[in-house]
LODOZA-359387 format. One record per residue (C-alpha): y, z, x. Coordinates in steps of 0.1 Angstrom, whole numbers, plus 5000, padded with zeros to 4 digits. Layout:
YZX
...
END
This chain:
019733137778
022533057802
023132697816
025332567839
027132267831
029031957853
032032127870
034632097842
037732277830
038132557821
039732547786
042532877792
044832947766
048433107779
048033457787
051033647772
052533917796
050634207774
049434597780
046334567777
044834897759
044035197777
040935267763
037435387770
036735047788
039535127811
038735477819
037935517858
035335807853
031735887844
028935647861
028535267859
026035217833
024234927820
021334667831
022934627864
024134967873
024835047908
023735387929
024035247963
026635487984
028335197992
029435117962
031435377957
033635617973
033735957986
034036057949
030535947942
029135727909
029735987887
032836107898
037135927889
037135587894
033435497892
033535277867
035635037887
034035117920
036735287936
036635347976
039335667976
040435897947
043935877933
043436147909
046636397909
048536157932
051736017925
051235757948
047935527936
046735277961
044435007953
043234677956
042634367938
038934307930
039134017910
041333747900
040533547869
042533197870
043933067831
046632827841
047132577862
043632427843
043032297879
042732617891
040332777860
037532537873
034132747879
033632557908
037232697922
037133057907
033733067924
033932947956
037232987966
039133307949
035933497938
035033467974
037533537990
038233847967
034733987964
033634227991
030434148013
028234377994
024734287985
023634647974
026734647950
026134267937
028934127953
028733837977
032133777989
033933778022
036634008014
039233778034
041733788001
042934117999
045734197977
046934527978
049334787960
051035087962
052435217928
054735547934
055335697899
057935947906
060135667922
058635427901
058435157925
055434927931
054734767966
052334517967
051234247992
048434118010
046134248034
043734198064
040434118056
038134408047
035034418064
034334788062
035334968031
034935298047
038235208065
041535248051
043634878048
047034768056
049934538046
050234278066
053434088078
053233738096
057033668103
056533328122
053933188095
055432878083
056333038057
057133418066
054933668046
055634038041
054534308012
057834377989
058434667970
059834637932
061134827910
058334897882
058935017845
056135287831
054935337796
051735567793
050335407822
050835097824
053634967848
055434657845
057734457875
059334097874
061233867888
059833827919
058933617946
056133687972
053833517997
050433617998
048033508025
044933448023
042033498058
039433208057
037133428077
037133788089
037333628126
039633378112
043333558114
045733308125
045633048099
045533148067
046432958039
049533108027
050433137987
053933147979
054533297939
058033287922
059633427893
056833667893
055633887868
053134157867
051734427843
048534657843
047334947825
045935227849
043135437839
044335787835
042835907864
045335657886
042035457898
041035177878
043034857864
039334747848
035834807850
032834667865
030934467841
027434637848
026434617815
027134267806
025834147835
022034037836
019234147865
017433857856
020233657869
020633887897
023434057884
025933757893
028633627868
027733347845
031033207856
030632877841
030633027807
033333297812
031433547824
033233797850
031834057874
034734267858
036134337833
040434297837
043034497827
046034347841
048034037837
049833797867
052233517860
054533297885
054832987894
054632787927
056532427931
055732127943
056732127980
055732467988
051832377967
051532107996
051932348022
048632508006
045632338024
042232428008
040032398038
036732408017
038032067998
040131938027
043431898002
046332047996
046532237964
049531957952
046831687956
044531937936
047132027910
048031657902
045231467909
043731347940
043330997934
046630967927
048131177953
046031277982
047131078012
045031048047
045431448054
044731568019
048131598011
050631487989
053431418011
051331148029
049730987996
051130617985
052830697959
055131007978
055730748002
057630487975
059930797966
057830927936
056831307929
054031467914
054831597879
054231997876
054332167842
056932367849
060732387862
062632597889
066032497876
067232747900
066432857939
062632927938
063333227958
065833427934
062633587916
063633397882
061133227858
062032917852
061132767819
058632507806
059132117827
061431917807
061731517811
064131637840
063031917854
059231907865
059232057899
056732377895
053332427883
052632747865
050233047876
048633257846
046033497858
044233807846
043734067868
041234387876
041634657911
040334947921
041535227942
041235187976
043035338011
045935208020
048035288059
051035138050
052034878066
049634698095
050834798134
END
């Protein structure tokens, strides 16, 4: 029987920068089985639900290409532990991530899209965010929004590749996030450094992941026992960074009216009149909130920092697990 407890934390370990397996689970053909498959056209793409990439739900077939487009369709938050909370996987990443499909058990808005393109022959990887999608017929973009305060555009890395699965680092990249399909010219921007990134593609180039169909339960109508750990999918790919103090105040959550600094280090102590840490009491009489990890060097050089030290405890740290599925990419938005 499931239950859903008080709002409380999520208790991640570390994810270690892994591969995960490329195994049967990760495979992007044959139908999406289980008590909550899925027929629904919609849910797939022009490939069908038995055809590559329907066990992830693909929307285009990469199969033969050696350029594989896709998109995120789930992050699943380990570290910061402020982050891992149900209530803010649910209703604020899950959301925005999550595509506005009822037929296919997803309830999103789709106004978080993450997108990449992974060339194998040149082995680079470019990756950035996106408009929101609303139709999933239609191909997506990368967006660029140069006079944001802080300037967002896709970047292309260099990738390693070992029996498909690709790994870049040392990175830095702002991703924005839409707060509503009609919603374009605020979004709450997410600055990552020292990034790192790794997935395992299914062999058919079109699925990091699965959909959970058959862990998921009708009687719960087919939704994610999130509390407890359940996902919608299952992921295959593995995000670290990390994103410092000053820039974390410049992300406002609009659902919780605070800044994710205030979030990340405790609103009582450091949300001031705006939701923001930079307005809080205890910024004001020169103190800082204390992240759990260090940028001993520019934020913006793409290196990892280290764990926070007694003098050094300027960042907090971004562990996530990852899952995407092929989808149509234009290049870059006009």
């Amino acid at each position: 029987m499931r239950f859903i407890p008080v709002l409380s934390l999520l208790l991640a370990a570390a994810l270690p920068l892994y591969a995960c397996g490329n195994d049967d689970d990760t495979q992007g053909g044959g139908p999406v089985g289980g008590g909550c498959e899925l027929t629904d056209a919609s849910c797939f793409g022009p490939q069908g639900p038995t055809g590559p990439g329907a066990a992830c739900l693909a929307k285009t077939d990469n199969s033969g290409k050696t350029k594989w487009t896709g998109r995120f369709s789930q992050i699943t938050i380990s570290s910061p532990p402020a982050l891992a909370t149900p209530y803010i996987q649910s209703n604020v990443i899950d959301k925005g991530i999550y595509l506005d499909l009822p037929a296919c058990n997803a309830q999103g808005q789709g106004t978080f899209s993450w997108f990449f393109e992974l060339d194998t022959e040149a082995k680079l990887l470019k990756t950035g965010g996106g408009l929101p999608v609303t139709d999933v017929t239609k191909p997506g973009c990368f967006v660029s929004l140069p006079n944001a305060a802080i300037p967002t555009a896709p970047v292309t890395l260099d990738v390693s590749l070992d029996n498909g699965t690709f790994t870049a680092e040392k990175f830095s990249i702002v991703v924005p996030i839409f707060l509503a399909p009609d919603k374009l010219d605020t979004p709450v921007l997410l600055p990552i450094h020292g990034g790192q990134v790794q997935a395992t593609i299914s062999s058919d180039g079109n699925c990091i992941g699965k959909y959970n169909a058959d862990e998921l339960e009708p009687e719960f109508d087919c939704a994610p026992d999130t509390p407890n750990g359940q996902r919608a999918w299952k992921d295959a790919g593995v995000l670290r960074g990390f994103i410092t103090v000053d820039e974390a105040d410049t992300v406002f959550i609009e659902d919780l009216k605070t800044s994710l600094c205030a979030l990340l280090a405790g609103a009582g102590k450091w949300k001031g009149e705006d939701g923001r840490c930079v307005t809080s009491e205890n910024w004001q009489k020169g103190l800082r909130p204390e992240g759990n990890w260090c940028a001993s060097v520019p934020a913006d050089s793409g290196e990892p920092g280290s764990p926070a030290t007694a003098e050094c405890k300027n960042a907090w740290r971004l562990e996530a697990s990852f899952a995407a599925s092929a989808f149509p990419i234009t290049g870059d938005c006009p």
